[in-house]
LOPASE-549996 format. One record per residue (C-alpha): y, x, z. Coordinates in steps of 0.5 Angstrom, whole numbers, padded with zeros to 4 digits, always signed. Layout:
N
YXZ;...
//
This chain:
527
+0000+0000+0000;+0006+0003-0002;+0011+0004+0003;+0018+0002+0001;+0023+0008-0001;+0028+0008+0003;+0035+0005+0002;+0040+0010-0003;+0047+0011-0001;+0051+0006-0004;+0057+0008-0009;+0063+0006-0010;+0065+0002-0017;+0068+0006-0022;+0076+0004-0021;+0078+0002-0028;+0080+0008-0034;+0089+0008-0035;+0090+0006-0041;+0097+0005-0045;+0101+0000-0047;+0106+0001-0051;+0106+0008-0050;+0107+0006-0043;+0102+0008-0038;+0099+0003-0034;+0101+0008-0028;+0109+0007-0031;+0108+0000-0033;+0107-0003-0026;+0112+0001-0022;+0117-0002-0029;+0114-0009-0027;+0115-0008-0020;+0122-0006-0021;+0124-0011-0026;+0121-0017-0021;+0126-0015-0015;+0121-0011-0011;+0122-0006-0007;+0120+0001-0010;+0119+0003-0003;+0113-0001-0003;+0109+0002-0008;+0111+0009-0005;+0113+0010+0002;+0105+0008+0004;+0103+0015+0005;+0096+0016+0003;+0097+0011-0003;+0091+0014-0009;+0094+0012-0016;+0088+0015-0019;+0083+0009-0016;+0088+0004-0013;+0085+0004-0006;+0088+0007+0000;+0086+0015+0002;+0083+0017+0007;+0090+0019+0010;+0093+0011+0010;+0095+0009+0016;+0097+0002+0020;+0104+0002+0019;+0106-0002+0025;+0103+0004+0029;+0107+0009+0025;+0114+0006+0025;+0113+0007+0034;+0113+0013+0033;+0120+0013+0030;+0126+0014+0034;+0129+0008+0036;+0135+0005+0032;+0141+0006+0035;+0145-0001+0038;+0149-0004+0043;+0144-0007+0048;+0144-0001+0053;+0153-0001+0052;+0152-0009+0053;+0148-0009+0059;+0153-0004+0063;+0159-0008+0061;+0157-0015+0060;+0157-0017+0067;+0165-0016+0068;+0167-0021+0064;+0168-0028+0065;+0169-0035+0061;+0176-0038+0063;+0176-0045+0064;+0184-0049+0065;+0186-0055+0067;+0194-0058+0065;+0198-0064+0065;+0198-0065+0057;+0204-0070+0058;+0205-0077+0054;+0206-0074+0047;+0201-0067+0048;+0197-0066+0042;+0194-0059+0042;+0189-0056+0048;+0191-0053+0055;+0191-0045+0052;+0191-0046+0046;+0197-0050+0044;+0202-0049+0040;+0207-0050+0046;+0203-0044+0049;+0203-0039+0044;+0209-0034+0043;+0213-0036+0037;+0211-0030+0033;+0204-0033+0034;+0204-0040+0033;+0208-0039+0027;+0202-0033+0025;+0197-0040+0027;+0200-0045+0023;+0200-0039+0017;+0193-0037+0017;+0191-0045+0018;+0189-0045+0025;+0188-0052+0027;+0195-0054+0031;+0194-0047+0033;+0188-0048+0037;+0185-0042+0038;+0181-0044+0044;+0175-0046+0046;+0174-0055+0045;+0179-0059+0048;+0177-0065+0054;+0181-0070+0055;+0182-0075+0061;+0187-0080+0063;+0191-0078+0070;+0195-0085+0068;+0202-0087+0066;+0201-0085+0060;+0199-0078+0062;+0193-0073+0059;+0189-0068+0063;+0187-0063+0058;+0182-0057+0058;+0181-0052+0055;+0178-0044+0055;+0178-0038+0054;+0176-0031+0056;+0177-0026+0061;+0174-0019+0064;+0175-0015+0072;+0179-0009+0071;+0177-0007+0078;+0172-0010+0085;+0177-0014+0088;+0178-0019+0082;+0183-0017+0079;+0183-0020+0072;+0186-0019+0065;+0187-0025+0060;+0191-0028+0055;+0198-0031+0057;+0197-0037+0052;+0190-0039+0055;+0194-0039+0063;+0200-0041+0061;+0202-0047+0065;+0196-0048+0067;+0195-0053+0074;+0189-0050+0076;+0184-0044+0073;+0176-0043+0074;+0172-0038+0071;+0165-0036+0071;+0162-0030+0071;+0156-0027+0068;+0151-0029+0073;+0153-0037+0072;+0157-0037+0079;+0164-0041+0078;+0170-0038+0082;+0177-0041+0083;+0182-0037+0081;+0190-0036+0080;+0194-0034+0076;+0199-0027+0078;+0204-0026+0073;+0204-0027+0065;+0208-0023+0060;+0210-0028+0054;+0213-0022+0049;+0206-0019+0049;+0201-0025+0051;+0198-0022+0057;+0196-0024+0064;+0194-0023+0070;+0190-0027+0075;+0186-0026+0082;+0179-0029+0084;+0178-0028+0092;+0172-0022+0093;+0172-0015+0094;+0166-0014+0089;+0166-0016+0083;+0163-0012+0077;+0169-0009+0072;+0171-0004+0067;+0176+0001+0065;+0181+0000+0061;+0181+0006+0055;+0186+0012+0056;+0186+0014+0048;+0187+0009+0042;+0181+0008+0037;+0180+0011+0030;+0181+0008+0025;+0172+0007+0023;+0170+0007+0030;+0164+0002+0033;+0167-0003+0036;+0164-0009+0041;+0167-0016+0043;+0165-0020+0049;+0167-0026+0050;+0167-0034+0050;+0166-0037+0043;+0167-0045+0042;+0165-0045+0050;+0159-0040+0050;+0159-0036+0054;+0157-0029+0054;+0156-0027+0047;+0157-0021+0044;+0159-0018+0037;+0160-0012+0034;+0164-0009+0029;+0169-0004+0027;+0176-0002+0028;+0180-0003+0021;+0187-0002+0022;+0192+0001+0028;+0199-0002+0028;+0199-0009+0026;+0204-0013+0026;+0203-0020+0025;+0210-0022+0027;+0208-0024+0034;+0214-0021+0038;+0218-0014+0038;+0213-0011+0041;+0207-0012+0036;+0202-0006+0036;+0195-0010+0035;+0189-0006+0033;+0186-0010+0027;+0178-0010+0027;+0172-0014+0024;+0168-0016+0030;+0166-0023+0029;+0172-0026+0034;+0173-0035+0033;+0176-0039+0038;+0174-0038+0046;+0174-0031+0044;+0182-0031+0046;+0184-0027+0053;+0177-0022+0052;+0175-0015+0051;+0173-0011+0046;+0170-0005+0048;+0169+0003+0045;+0161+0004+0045;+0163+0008+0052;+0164+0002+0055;+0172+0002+0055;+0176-0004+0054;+0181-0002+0048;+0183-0008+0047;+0184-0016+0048;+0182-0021+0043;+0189-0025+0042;+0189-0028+0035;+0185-0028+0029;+0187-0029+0021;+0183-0036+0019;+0185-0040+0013;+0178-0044+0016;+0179-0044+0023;+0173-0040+0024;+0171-0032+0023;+0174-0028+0016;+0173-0021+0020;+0179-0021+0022;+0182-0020+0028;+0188-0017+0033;+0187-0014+0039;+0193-0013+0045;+0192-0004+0046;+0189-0002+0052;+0196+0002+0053;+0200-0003+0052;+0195-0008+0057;+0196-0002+0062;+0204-0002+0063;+0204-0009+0063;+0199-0010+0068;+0201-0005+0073;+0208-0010+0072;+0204-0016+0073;+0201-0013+0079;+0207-0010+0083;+0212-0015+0081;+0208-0022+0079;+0213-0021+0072;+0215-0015+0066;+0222-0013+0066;+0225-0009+0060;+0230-0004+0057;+0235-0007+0054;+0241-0003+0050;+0244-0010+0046;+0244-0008+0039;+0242-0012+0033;+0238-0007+0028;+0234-0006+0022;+0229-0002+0019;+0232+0004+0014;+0230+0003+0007;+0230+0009+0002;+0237+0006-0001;+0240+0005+0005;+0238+0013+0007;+0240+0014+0000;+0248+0012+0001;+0248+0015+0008;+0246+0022+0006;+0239+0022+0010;+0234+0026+0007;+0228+0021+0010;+0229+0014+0010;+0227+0013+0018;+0230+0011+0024;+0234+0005+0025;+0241+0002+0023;+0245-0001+0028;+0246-0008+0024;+0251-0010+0031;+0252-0007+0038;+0253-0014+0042;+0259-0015+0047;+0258-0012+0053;+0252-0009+0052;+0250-0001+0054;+0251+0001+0047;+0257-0002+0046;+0260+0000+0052;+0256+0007+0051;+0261+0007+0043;+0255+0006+0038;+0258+0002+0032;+0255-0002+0027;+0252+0003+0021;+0249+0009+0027;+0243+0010+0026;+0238+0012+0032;+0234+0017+0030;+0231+0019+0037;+0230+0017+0044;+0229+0022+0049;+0227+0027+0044;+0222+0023+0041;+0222+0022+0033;+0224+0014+0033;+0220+0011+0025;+0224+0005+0025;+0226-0001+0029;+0220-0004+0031;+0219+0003+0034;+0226+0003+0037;+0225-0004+0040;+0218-0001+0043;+0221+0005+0046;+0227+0002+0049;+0223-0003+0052;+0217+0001+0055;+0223+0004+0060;+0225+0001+0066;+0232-0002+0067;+0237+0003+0069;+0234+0009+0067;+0238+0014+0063;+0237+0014+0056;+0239+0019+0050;+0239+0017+0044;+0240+0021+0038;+0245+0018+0033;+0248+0019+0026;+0255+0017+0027;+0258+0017+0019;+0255+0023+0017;+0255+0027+0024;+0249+0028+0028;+0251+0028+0036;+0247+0025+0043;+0249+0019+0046;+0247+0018+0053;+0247+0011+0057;+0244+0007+0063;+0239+0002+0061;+0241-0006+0062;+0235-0010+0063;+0233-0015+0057;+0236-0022+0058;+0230-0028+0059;+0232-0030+0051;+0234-0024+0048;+0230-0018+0044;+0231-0012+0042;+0228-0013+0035;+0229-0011+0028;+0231-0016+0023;+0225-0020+0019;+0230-0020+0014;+0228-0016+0008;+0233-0017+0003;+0236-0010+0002;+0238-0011-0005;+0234-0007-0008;+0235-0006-0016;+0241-0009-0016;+0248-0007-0020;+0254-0010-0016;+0258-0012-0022;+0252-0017-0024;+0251-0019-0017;+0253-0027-0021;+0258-0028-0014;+0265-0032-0012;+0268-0027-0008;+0275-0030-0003;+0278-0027+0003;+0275-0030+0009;+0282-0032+0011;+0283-0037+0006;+0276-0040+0008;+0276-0045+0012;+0271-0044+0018;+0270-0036+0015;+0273-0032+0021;+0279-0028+0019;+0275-0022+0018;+0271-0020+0010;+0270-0023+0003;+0266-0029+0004;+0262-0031-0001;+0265-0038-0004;+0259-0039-0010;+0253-0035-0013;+0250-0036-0019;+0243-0039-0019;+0240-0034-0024;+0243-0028-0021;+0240-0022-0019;+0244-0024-0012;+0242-0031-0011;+0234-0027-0011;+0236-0023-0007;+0238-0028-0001;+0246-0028-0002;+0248-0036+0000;+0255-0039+0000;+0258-0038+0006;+0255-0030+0007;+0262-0026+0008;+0261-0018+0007;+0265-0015+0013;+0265-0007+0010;+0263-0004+0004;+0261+0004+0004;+0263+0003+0011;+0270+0001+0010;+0272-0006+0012;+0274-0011+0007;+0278-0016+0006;+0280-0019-0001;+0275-0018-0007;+0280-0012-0010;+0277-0008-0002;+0270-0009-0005;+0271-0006-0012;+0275-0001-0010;+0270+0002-0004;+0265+0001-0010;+0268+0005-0015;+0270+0010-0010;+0261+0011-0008;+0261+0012-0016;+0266+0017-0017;+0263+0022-0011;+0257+0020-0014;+0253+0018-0010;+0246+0012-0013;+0248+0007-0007;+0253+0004-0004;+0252-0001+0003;+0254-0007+0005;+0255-0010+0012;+0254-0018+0011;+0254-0023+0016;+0249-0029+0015;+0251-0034+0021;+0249-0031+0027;+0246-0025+0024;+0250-0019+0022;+0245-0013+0017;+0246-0007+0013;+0244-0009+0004;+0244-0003+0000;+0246-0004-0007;+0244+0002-0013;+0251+0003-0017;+0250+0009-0020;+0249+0005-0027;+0253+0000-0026;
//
């Protein structure tokens, strides 16, 4: 009986022979396949151990789940988060809203600085509510009980805290609850309007916080928002710093820096961090034509929140340098026609009466080229750097007076509660236009009635004159020409050919347009 053979090792088949098609090998026609099909050629090629030559995995393959732990963990944010996330707070608001209220408690166009509410309206905000979602209640005659929130974060362990002055602002009562769900009564120390911050207090001596940072970010650095969103507390986004220096028109002292961490409404009043855990900024407004996140938001400096807070803690409010003068920024064709090399610093539109620089002899058509030795950019420059100071301190200014540089010294006043030491928003410097077709009607100011005694009042403009673009309106009245006062339209036309005869491109006029008096530059040189 024979015995059966024992069993012969089995062979694998034989992979398929490569053949050609269309002059391509099988080998290229499946990896131009794969291409053309929106796979990713990673796929095919990264799989270590892959054997073209019989299509089955090598010897060498390996799970790719267990190669992928092998790898260095990608770098995040949790560890950062976990750190600095307990020190901030959702902040919750209750206000007489009145008969007629319409917007939310901290998020009303009442509420927010004037710059701001106008930014709101402008990028589409929705009645410029920029905070959580508004709750109503009837508090009877007619009145509204609204509520609203925001966000806000500990700057040290006995519960001191940092928001908007938009989310606060008028508030009857504040709650805020932290990270670990517990809610706390809270109240408000003191509120900065001008630059929208505020400072608030909650009882307890150990409370979780972070620092304010001492350097301002570059432009590209990581950047992490926390805040509460649409009323969800605790939520986190990240993102980058995109721009330093805006100015959205807010106040005087706009500085903001402009990332695109995800920021929408609840957000207001809370911190953005650096990816060591320092708080560079506070989340104040958004740009939105939908009401919701486009990745553009604007953050209060850390140094700006360190000056005023230290003001809000001390003295429950933030008092201002103040010298009294109207400026505007130095264009190339104003430097141009005051002999400066460089259009920078700002040009005193008009001292007010009484003020310091009144007082001190600076006249209309200086420019302050410096403070205390510092280089002054413009006038929003000038502004932040009067204001940073303390009332009745001395302050030395560097000031071109008709061509003579000399330095000036003088003692602060402190800034009146309606006044700001601000620039001009006016842009109309009269670029590009040649006096002698400016399509105006000139007549001395005395003949008109209600013009003053002093300048050429301006009687008609031509609709389709390069004046009327530039802004020019009956009843504007030229005080000075090239620094001359002028009184009749013969004044005027003399000054100017006198600018063209020394040759000069430019020549300036002092213009006053109601209230507001500014400096307009007009070419010459070819008229």
């Amino acid at each position: 009986m024979n015995q059966s053979a024992p069993h012969a090792p089995q062979t694998p088949p034989t992979p398929p022979t490569p053949t050609k098609r269309r002059g391509l090998s099988a080998r290229r026609a499946i990896l131009l396949a794969t291409t053309v099909a929106g796979l990713g050629l990673a796929a095919l090629v990264v799989a270590p151990g892959l054997n073209w030559q019989s299509g089955y995995p090598s010897a060498q393959a390996q799970n790719l789940t267990e190669q992928a732990k092998k790898l260095p963990a990608p770098i995040g944010f949790a560890d950062i988060v976990a750190k600095v996330k307990p020190a901030v707070m959702s902040v919750r608001v209750k206000v007489d809203g009145g008969p007629q209220t319409t917007g939310l408690a901290g998020g009303d166009l009442d509420n927010v600085p004037p710059g701001l509410r106008e930014f709101f309206r402008r990028f589409g905000m929705p009645d410029g509510q920029d905070d959580g979602m508004p709750q109503r209640s009837p508090r009877g005659h007619g009145h509204n009980v609204i509520m609203g929130q925001g966000s806000g974060f500990f700057i040290s362990a006995d519960g001191y805290a940092v928001t908007n002055n938009h989310v606060v602002e008028k508030a009857e009562s504040v709650e805020v609850t932290t990270d670990d769900g517990k809610v706390h009564k809270a109240k408000v120390i003191g509120t900065d309007p001008r630059t929208d911050l505020a400072l608030i207090k909650v009882d307890g001596n150990d409370f979780p916080y972070v620092k304010l940072a001492d350097a301002p970010p570059r432009i590209g650095d990581w950047v992490i928002a926390v805040g509460n969103p649409f009323g969800l507390g605790g939520t986190v986004t990240a993102g980058i710093v995109s721009a330093r220096g805006r100015d959205i028109g807010a106040s005087a002292y706009d500085d903001f820096i402009q990332i695109d961490a995800p920021v929408n409404k609840g957000n207001s009043g809370g911190p953005t961090f650096d990816t060591e855990g320092n708080v560079i900024g506070v989340n104040t407004a958004i740009y939105s034509p939908s009401g919701g996140s486009v990745g553009i938001a604007f953050d209060i400096p850390a140094s700006t929140v360190k000056s005023v807070i230290a003001q809000l803690k001390d003295h429950g409010s933030v008092t201002r340098g103040w010298i009294g003068v109207q400026i505007q920024p130095v264009t190339q064709d104003i430097a141009d026609s005051l002999g400066l090399k460089k259009a920078q610093g700002a040009l005193v539109a008009q001292p007010q009466d009484g003020s310091p620089a009144k007082k001190a002899g600076i006249e209309a058509g200086d420019v302050i080229t410096a403070v205390n030795g510092n280089e002054v950019k413009d006038a929003r420059d000038l502004a932040k750097k009067i204001g940073a100071l303390a009332p009745k301190s001395t302050v030395k200014l560097a000031v071109l007076h008709k061509g003579t540089e000399k330095t000036i010294s003088l003692t602060l006043g402190e800034m009146p509660k309606t006044q700001e030491a601000k620039a001009s928003t006016n842009d109309d410097d009269g670029n590009g236009v040649d006096f002698s077709k400016l399509g105006l009607t000139l007549a001395p100011a005395a003949r008109v009635a209600g013009a003053g005694s002093e300048g050429v009042v301006v009687t008609g403009v031509d609709s389709s004159g390069s004046a009327a673009e530039r802004g020019f309106a009956t009843g504007d009245v030229i005080l000075e020409v090239a620094g001359k006062s002028v009184s009749t339209p013969s004044d005027v036309r003399k000054a100017i050919a006198g600018v063209k005869k020394e040759g000069k491109r430019t020549v300036l006029l002092r213009v006053k347009k109601g209230d507001n008096t500014r400096f307009v530059a007009l070419p010459v040189a070819n008229g």
